[in-house]
N, C-alpha and C positions, 0 to 999 in steps of 0.2 A: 652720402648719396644713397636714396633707397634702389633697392632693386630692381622696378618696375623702370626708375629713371636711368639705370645701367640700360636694361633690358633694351627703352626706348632708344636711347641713344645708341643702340647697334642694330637696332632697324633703320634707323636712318642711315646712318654710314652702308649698310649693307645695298638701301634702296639707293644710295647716289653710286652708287660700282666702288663705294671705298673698300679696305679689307677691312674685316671688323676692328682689329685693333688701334687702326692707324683715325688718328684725330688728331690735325696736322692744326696747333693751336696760335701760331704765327704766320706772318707772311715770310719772314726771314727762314722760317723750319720748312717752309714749302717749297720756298728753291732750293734750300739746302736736299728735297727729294727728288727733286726734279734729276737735277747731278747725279745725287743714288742714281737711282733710275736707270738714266742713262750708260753711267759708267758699269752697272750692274746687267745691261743687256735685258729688264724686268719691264717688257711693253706693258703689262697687266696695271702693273706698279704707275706707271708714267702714264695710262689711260687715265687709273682713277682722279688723277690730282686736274684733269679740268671737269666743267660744270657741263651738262651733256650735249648743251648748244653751246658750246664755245668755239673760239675763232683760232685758228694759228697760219700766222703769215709766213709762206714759206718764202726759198730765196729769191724764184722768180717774180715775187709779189704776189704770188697768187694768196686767194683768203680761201683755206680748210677749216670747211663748219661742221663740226659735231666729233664728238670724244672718238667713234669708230674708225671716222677717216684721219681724224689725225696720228691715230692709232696705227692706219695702215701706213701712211708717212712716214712716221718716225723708225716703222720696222729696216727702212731703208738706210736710214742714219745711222743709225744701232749695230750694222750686219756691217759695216765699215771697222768695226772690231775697236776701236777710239776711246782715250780717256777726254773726257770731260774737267774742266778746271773754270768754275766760277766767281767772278767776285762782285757781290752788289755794290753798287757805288749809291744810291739814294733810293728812299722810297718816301711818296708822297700820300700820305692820309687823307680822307675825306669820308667820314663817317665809319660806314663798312666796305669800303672799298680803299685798294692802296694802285698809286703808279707806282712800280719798283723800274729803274734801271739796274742792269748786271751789264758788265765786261765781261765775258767766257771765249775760251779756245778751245778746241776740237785740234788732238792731236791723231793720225790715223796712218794707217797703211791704205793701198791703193791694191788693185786684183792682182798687180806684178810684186809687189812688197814695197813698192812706193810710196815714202812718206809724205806726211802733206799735210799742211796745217789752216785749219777755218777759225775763222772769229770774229766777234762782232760785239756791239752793244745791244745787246735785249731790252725791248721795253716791252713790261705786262702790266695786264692790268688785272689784278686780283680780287677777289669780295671773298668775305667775311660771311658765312653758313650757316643758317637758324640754331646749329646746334654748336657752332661757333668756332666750328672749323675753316677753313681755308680753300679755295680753288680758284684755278684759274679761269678766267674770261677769256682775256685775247692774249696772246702769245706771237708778238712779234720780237722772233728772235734777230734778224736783218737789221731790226732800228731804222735809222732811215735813210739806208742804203740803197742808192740808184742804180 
C-alpha cells in the first residue's frame, strides 16, 4: 500500500468522526465495538461507529437521528455504570449493507445500588464504507418490542 493511499485512507476515517486508526473491517468487528464501547464508558468511541444521519431506536420507540444526539442518549446508558454482554445470532447480507440481529443484557446498578437487568434482541442495520469500513444505520436495540 503506497503512502498517499495510507494517507488517504485516514482522512477519510478522520472526516467520518472515526479515530484514525480504527477501520472496523467487519460487521461482526463492529458490534464486537459497539460492547467495547459501551462496557468502556468511551461515548467518542461509540459516536464514531454510526454514519452521521443515522437512526437509533430508543425504548420508548422513539427514532434518534444523527450520530450527536444519539451520542447524547447513550451518555445516559453509560453513567448507569453496566456491563454489556452481546451475542449475535444472524446477520443477513445484501450487497454492502448487512441486517444483524444480537441478543444483549445490560447488567447495572440503580442510584440506591439497585440491581437491575435490560435486554433485548437488537436488530441493525449496517452498510459497508467507500473505504470498506463498517457503520451503522439504524440501531434498533428494542427489536420489536411493544
Amino acid at each position: 500500500m503506497s503512502h498517499d493511499t495510507i494517507t488517504m485512507s485516514k482522512r477519510i476515517n478522520a472526516s467520518m468522526g472515526l479515530p484514525i486508526a480504527m477501520a472496523i473491517k467487519t460487521p461482526e468487528e463492529l458490534l464486537d465495538h459497539v460492547t467495547e464501547s459501551i462496557n468502556n464508558k468511551d461515548l467518542d468511541s461509540f459516536a464514531s461507529l454510526y454514519e452521521p444521519d443515522a437512526s437509533f431506536i430508543d425504548e420508548s420507540g422513539e427514532n434518534i437521528n444523527g450520530r450527536e444526539k444519539i451520542r447524547e442518549k447513550m451518555k445516559e446508558f453509560m453513567d448507569m455504570n453496566g456491563k454489556l454482554e452481546n451475542s449475535l445470532k444472524k446477520i443477513i447480507p445484501a450487497g454492502n449493507i448487512v441486517l444483524a440481529y444480537s441478543d444483549w443484557t445490560f447488567r447495572a446498578s440503580g442510584p440506591d445500588g439497585t440491581q437491575f437487568n435490560l435486554s433485548g434482541t437488537a436488530i441493525d442495520v449496517l452498510r459497508k464504507q467507500s473505504d470498506d469500513s463498517w457503520l451503522i444505520v439504524i440501531d434498533n436495540p428494542w427489536g420489536l418490542k411493544e
